[in-house]
C-alpha positions as a Python dict, from the first residue, in 0.01 Angstrom:
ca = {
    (1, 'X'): (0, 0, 0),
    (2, 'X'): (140, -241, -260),
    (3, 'X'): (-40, -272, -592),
    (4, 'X'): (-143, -618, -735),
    (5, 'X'): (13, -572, -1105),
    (6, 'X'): (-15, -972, -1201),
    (7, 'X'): (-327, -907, -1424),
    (8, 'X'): (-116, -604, -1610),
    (9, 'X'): (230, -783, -1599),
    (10, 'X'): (35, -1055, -1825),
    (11, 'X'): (-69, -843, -2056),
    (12, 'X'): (163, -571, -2068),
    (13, 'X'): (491, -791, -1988),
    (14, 'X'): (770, -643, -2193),
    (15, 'X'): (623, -270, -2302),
    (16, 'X'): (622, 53, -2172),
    (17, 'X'): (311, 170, -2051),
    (18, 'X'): (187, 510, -1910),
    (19, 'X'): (-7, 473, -1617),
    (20, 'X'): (-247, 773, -1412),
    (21, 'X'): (-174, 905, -1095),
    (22, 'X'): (-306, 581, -912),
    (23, 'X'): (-18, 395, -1043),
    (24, 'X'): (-228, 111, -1189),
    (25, 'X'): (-472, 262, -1441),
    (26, 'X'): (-319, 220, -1783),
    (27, 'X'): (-357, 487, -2044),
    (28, 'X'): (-130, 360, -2322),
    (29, 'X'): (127, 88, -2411),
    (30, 'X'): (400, 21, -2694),
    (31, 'X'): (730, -33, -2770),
    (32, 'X'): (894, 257, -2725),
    (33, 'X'): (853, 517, -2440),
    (34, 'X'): (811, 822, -2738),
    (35, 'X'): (536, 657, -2895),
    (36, 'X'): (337, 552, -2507),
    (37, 'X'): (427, 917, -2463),
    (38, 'X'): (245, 1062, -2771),
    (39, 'X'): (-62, 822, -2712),
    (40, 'X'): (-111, 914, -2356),
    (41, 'X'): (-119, 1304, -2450),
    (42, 'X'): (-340, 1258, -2721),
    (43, 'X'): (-562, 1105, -2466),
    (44, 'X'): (-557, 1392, -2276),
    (45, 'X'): (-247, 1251, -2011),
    (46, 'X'): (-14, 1513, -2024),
    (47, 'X'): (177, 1408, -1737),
    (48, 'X'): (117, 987, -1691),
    (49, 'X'): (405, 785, -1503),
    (50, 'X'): (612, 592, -1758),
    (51, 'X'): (719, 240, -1629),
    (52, 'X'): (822, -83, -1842),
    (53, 'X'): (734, -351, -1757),
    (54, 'X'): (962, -661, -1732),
    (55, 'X'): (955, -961, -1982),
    (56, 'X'): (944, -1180, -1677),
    (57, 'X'): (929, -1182, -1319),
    (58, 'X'): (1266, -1287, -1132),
    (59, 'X'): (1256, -1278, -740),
    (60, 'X'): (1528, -1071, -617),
    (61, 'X'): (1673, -1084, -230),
    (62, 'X'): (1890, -785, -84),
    (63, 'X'): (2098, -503, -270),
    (64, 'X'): (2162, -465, -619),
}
């Protein structure tokens, strides 16, 4: 199932964020992925999916 991140990619766009298992809940978000890191553990997300998230959306057809 694909997940609708347009909401996030506004507000995020740029960061790193740590997300929950769900892959669309957001838990923390920064600069740099040590500092997402230590705020998603102090939240009690020892093991969140990092991701950063792109200044800008640019379509993209076949292989890189």
């Amino acid at each position: 199932m694909a997940i609708d991140w347009t909401k996030n990619f506004k507000k995020y766009k740029g960061l790193w964020v740590a997300l929950k298992n769900d892959q669309f809940t957001v838990v923390a978000s920064g600069q740099s992925v040590k500092d997402v890191l230590l705020k998603a553990k102090n939240k009690g997300n020892n093991d969140p999916i990092l991701f950063r998230v792109p200044s800008q959306i640019i379509p993209q057809i076949g292989m890189i």
